[in-house]
N, C-alpha and C positions, 0 to 999 in steps of 0.2 A: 657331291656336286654333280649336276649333269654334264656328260660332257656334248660334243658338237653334235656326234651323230643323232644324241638323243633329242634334240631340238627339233619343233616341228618346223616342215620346210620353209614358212613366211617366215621366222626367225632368222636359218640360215640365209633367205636371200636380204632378209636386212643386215645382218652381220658382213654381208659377203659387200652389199651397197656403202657402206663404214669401211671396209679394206679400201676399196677402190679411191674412195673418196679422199681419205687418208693420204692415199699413194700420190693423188692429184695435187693437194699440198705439201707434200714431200717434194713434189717435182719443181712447182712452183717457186720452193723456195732452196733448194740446192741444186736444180739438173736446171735453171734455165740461164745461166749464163754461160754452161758447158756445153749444150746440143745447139748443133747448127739447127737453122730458122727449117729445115725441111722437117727434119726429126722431129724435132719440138712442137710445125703443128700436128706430124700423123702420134705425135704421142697425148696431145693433147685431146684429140679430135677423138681418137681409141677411148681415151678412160671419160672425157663424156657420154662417149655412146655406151659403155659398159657401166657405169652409174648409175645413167638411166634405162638401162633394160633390168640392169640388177631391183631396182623399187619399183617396176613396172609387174617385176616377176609376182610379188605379194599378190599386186590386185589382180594377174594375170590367173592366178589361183582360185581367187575369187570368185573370177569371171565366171572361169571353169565349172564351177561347186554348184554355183547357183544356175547356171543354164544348162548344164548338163548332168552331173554327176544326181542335182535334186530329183531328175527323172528318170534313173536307171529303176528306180524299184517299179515304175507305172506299167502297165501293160503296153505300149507304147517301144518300151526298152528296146523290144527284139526286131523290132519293122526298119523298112528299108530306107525309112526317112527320117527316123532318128539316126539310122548312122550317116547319109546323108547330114544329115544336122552338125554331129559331132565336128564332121570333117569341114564343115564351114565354119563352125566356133576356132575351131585348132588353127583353120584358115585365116583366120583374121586375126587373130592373136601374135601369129605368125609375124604378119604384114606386120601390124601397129610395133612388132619390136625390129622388126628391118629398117623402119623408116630412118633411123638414128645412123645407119651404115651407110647411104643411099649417097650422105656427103664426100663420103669417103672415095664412091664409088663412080656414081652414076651422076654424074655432072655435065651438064654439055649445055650447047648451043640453045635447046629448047627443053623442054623436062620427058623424060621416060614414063612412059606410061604405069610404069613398075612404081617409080617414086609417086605419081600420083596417086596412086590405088593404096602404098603403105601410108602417106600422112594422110588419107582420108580414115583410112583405117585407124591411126592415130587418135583423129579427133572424133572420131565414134565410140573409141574403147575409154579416152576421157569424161564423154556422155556417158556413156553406161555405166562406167565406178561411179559417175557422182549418184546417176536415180539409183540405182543398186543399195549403196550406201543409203539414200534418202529413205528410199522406200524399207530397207530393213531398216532404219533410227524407228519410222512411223510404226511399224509392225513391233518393234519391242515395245515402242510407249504403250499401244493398244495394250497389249499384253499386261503389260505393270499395272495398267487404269482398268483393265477388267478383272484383275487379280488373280489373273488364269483358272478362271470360273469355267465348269463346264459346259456353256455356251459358249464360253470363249475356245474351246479346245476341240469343239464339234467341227468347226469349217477351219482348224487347223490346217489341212492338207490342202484344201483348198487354198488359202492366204499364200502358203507354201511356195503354190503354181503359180499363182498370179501375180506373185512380184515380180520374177525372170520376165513374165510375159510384159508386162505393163512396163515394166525399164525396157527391155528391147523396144518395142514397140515406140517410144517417148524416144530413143536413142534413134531408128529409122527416120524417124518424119523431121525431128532434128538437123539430122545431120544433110538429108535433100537441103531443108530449107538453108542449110549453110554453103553447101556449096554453091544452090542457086545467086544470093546473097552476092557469093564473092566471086563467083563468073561474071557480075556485073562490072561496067567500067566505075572508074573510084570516081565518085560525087564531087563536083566543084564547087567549094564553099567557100563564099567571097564576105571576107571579115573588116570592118572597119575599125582602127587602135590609134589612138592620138595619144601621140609620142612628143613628150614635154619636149623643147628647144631644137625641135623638128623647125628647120628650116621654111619659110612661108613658100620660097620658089621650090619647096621640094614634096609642097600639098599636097596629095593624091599620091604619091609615086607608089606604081603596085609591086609588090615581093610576090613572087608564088615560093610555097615550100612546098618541098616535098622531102618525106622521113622514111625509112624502113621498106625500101623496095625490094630487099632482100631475094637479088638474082642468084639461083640458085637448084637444087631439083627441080622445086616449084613453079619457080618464075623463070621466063628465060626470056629471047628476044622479041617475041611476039608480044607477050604483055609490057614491055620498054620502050617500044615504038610507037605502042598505042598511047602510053604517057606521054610522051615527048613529043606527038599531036596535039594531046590535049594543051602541053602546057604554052606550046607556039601559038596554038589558038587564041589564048589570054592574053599573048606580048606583052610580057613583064618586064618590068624597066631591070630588074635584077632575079634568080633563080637562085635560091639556096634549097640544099641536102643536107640534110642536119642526120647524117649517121644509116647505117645499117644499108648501106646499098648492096650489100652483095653477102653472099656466104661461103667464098671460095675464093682460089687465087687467081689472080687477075690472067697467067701465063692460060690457065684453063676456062675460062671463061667470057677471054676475049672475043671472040665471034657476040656476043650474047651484050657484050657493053656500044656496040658500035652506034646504035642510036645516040648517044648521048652525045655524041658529035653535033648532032643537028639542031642540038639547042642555042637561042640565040637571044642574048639579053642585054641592051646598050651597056647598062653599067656592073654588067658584070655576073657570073656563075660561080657558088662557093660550096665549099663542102668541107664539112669537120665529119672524125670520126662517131663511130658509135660502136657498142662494146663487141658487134660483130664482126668488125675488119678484124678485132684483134685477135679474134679464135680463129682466122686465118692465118693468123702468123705472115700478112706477105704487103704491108701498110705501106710500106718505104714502093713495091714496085705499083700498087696502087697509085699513089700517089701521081708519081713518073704519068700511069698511062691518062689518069683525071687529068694532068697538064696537057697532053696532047689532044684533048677536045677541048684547049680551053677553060676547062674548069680548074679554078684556086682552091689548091687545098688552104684549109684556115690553122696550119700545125700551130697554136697557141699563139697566136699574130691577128693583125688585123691591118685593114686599109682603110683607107677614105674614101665614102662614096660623094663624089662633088655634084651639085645640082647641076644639070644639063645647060641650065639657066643663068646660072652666075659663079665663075668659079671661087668666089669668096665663100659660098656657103656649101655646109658638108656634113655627116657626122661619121659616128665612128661604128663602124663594125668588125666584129668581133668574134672571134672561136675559138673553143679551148677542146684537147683534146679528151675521149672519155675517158669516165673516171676506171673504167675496166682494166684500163693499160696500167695503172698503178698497180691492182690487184693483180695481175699477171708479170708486175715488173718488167715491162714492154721497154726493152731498151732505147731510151731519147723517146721515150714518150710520157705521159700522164697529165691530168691537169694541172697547167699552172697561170691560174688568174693573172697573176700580175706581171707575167712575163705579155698573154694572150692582149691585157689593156695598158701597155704600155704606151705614152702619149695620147692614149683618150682622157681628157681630164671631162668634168660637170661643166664645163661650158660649153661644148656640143653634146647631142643626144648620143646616146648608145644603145647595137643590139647587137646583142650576144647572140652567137647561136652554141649550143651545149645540148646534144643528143638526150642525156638524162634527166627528167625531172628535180632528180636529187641534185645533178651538179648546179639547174634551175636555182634552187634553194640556199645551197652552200656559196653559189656566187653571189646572190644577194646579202647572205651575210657579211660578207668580205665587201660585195662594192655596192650599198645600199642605190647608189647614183644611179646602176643601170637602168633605160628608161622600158627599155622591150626584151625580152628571151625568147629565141624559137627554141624547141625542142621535140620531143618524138620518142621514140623507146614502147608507148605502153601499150598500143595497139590498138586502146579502147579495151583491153582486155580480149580481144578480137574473138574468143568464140566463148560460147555458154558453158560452165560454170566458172573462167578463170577470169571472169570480168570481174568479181568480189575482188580476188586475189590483188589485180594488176590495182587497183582501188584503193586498198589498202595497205599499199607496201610502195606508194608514187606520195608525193607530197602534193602532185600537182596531177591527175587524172587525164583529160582529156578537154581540150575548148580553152577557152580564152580565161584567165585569173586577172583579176586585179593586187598588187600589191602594194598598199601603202597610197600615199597621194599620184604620185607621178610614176608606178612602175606597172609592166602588164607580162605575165606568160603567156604564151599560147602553145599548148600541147597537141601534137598532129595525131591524131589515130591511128596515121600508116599511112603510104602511096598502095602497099599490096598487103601481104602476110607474112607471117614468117614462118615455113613447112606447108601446115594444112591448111590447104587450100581452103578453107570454110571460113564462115561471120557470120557470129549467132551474137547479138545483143551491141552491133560496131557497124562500121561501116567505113570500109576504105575511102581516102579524101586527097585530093589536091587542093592546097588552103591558099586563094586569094587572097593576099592581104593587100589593103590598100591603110597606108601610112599617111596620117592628118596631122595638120600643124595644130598646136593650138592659138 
């Protein structure tokens, strides 16, 4: 039987990613109603960020093999700019696994320049496993389809070189063109959705959403004031947050929320959770500070919004909290539909707001009646190549769905990002929506 040490090293750090992960459900399900809410998130917050450097390590190996290690034999080896080189691959390698500590650490008022340089780092070293990867799948099939004929094995060394090169290189211009992308202000996209027994005096009423602003290393108060311009600009008759505002606790990143004071909406500001408040561990004093700007948390409840115009007519909206909090056994939290539509009955319209696509889905099962769902969560897949990913694991992607005769989603891409600063294949959005009777 082989034992640990004989395993080569991707092995152990997958072995070592299987402990952590292990331990992470262990905690979940015996340490968390023993650790007070402090401990619980930096113990949380710890075995994600060691999870994921543990599976990061494999392709970090990778990285290594192919852009450096393949050119120690070339005459090249010994010059002062291969080791220069070295020391910039080590260097970034470096960064793209700090990024995961940065939450831990480095959190304030605006973002550190530290943490922007690791999540850029981040979404560079995600470009390069995937053409890495792409580029050698292409190079074995060559291989197998020329049957390793000796043409095929003459410019061997060559192919060799040229795939580090040609991924790096696809990885640079990339990764500009994403950070360029998402230095932009996020795009106002004004949507039209006719909502079955939408009240006639309540024709036109516009919503802005906004999802996943995730203040935090990244984001902090400069890009949140530039939102809360943008969204004053629009004068929404109502403002919903449908999740992910933040990635930190409120006590530390109060300087960075003040903006959101200055939103101003006749009938009202709402916010339900999304599955990042909850790897905060700190919901309950969120909450508290969202009240003191005026914003309504939506904790599994709902109000009435009554037409300006007649207060006989109204319908019902709605929030439930995410479905993450169940998974984390979020104390007085997780979704629950029918606590959330309580007294909504099908004789006025309903809009849900549910951070996740999937709770999107699983509420229609349950309340076929509801007429609208805001949601958010998937980023658009926000950079190149985890657009397939976000794609294929959402029920509901990105834009506007229809379901059935009288029901509609709309999936927000994001107000910002979540970490890396980039958008390769997305595009940050504040969504106008304008609500039509029929």
């Amino acid at each position: 039987m082989i034992s640990f040490k004989q395993l080569p090293i991707e092995a152990k750090a997958a072995v070592a990613a299987g402990v952590v992960f292990f331990s992470m459900m262990l905690s979940r399900s015996y340490l968390v109603e023993k650790l007070d809410f402090r401990t619980r998130r930096w113990l949380l917050r710890l075995q994600m960020a060691l999870f994921a450097n543990t599976l990061m390590l494999v392709g970090s190996l990778h990285v290594w093999r192919s852009t450096v290690t393949t050119f120690t034999r070339s005459s090249a080896a010994s010059s002062f700019c291969f080791m220069l080189w070295k020391i910039a691959v080590f260097m970034f390698l470096a960064l793209a696994h700090s990024s995961f500590f940065t939450l831990l650490f480095l959190v304030a008022e605006e973002p550190y320049f530290f943490s922007l340089a690791a999540y850029t780092c981040l979404g560079a070293y995600i470009i390069l496993i995937f053409f890495l990867f792409t580029l050698g799948t292409v190079e074995q099939a060559y291989k197998f389809l020329a049957w390793r004929s000796a043409k095929a094995g003459t410019g061997n060394k060559n192919r060799t070189a040229l795939k580090p090169v040609l991924a790096v290189l696809l990885t640079v211009v990339l990764t500009v063109v994403g950070l360029l992308n998402a230095s932009q202000p996020p795009t106002v996209n004004s949507v039209e959705i006719p909502v079955h027994k939408l009240p006639s005096t309540m024709n036109n009423l516009k919503v802005v959403l906004l999802s996943d602003i995730h203040l935090g290393p990244t984001v902090g108060k400069t890009k949140l004031a530039m939102i809360v311009r943008m969204v004053k600009a629009l004068k929404p008759d109502i403002t919903v947050i449908v999740g992910d505002l933040s990635d930190a606790e409120a006590k530390i990143i109060l300087p960075a929320v003040e903006p959101l004071g200055e939103l101003d909406s006749p009938l009202g500001i709402y916010f339900v959770t999304g599955n990042h408040e909850y790897y905060t561990s700190d919901v309950s004093n969120w909450f508290e500070l969202l009240k003191s700007f005026n914003i309504q948390p939506l904790h599994n409840e709902n109000v009435k919004i009554v037409s300006p115009k007649s207060t006989s007519d109204w319908f019902c909206l709605a929030g439930v909290d995410d479905i993450e909090a169940d998974v984390l056994r979020y104390s007085g939290h997780g979704m629950d539909l029918k606590k959330a539509l309580r007294g909504c009955s099908s004789e006025h319209a309903i809009v849900l707001l549910a951070h996740q696509p999937i709770a999107a889905k699983w509420a229609l099962q349950e309340r076929p009646d509801i007429n609208l769902i805001l949601s958010g969560h998937t980023h658009g897949g926000q950079i190149f190549p985890l657009n397939a990913g976000a794609y294929l694991l959402n029920p509901f992607f990105v834009g506007l769905y229809q379901v059935g005769q009288n029901t509609f989603v709309y999936v927000s891409p994001g107000t910002m990002y979540y970490g890396i600063p980039m958008r390769l294949g997305s595009r940050a959005e504040i969504t106008e929506i304008i609500l039509r009777s029929p």
